[in-house]
N, C-alpha and C positions, 0 to 999 in steps of 0.2 A: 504494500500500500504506500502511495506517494503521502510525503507528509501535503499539505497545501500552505504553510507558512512556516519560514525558518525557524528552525528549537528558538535559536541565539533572539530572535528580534520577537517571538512569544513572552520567553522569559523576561526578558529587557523589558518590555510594557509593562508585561503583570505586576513586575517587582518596581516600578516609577509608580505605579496605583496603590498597593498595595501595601503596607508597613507588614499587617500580617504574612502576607507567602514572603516578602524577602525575612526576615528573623526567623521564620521555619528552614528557608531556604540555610541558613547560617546556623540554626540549629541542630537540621539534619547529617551537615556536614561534618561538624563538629562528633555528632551521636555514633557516625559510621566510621569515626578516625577511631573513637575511644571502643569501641566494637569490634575492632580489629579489620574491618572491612578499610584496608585502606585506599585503594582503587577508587572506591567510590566517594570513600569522603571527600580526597582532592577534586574527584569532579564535579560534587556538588558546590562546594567551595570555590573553584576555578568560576563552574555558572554563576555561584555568589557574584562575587569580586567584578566579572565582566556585565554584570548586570547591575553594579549600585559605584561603589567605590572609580572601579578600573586600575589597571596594574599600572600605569605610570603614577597616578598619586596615592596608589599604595607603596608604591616602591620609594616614596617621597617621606612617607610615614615610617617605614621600618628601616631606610636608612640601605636598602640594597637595589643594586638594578632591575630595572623591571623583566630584564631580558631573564635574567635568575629567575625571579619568583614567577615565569610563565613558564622557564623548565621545572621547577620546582613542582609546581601544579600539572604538568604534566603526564600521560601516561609510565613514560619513564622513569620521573625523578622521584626523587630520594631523597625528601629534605632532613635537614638537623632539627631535634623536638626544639631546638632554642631557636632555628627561623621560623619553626611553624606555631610555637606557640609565642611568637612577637607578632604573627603575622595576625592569627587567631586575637588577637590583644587589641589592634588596629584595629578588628574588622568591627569589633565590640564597640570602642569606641565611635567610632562612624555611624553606626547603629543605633549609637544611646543605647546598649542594654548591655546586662551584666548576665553571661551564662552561669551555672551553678551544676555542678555535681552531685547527684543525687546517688546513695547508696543501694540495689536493692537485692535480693537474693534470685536467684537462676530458677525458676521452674523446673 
C-alpha cells in the first residue's frame, strides 16, 4: 500500500498542533531506550527532534555537531549514555517537561 502523504511532513504537523502527540512522541522514545529496544527509541526520538527542536539547534544546545547527533540517531550509531542523556536533557527542556522514572514489577 502506497503511503499518500510523507511519514516526515505527517509527523511534523501533528506535532506543531499538538503539545500532547509530540511529549508522547518524546516519551515513547525515551520508554523504548530504557526497554532495551534501542533501535527504536532512536527513531522515535530522531522523529522527535526533526519534528519540534531540529538537529542544528539541538546540536546548539548540547554543545556537539549536528552532523554527530544525526549519526548518533541513526540506524547505525552508537551513542555515549552521556551524549544521549544530554541530549534527552535538551529535549526536556524545549518541551517544558520533566520525564520521571517510575519503578514497577515484570508481569
Amino acid at each position: 500500500m502506497t503511503l499518500t502523504r510523507d511519514f516526515t511532513t505527517t509527523i511534523k504537523s501533528r506535532a506543531a498542533r499538538e503539545p500532547a502527540f509530540r511529549r508522547a512522541l518524546l516519551q515513547e522514545g525515551v520508554e523504548c531506550l530504557l526497554g532495551g529496544d534501542v533501535p527504536t527509541g532512536k527513531a522515535v526520538l530522531r522523529d522527535y527532534i526533526n519534528a519540534t527542536i531540529g538537529f542544528e539547534a539541538l546540536a546548539a544546545c548540547v554543545g556537539k555537531p549536528s552532523k554527530s547527533l544525526m549519526r548518533m540517531f541513526g540506524a547505525q550509531g552508537n551513542p555515549q549514555a552521556s551524549n544521549l542523556l544530554t541530549v534527552i536533557h535538551c529535549l526536556q527542556q524545549q518541551e517544558g517537561v520533566a520525564l520521571k522514572v517510575k519503578v514497577s514489577k515484570v508481569a
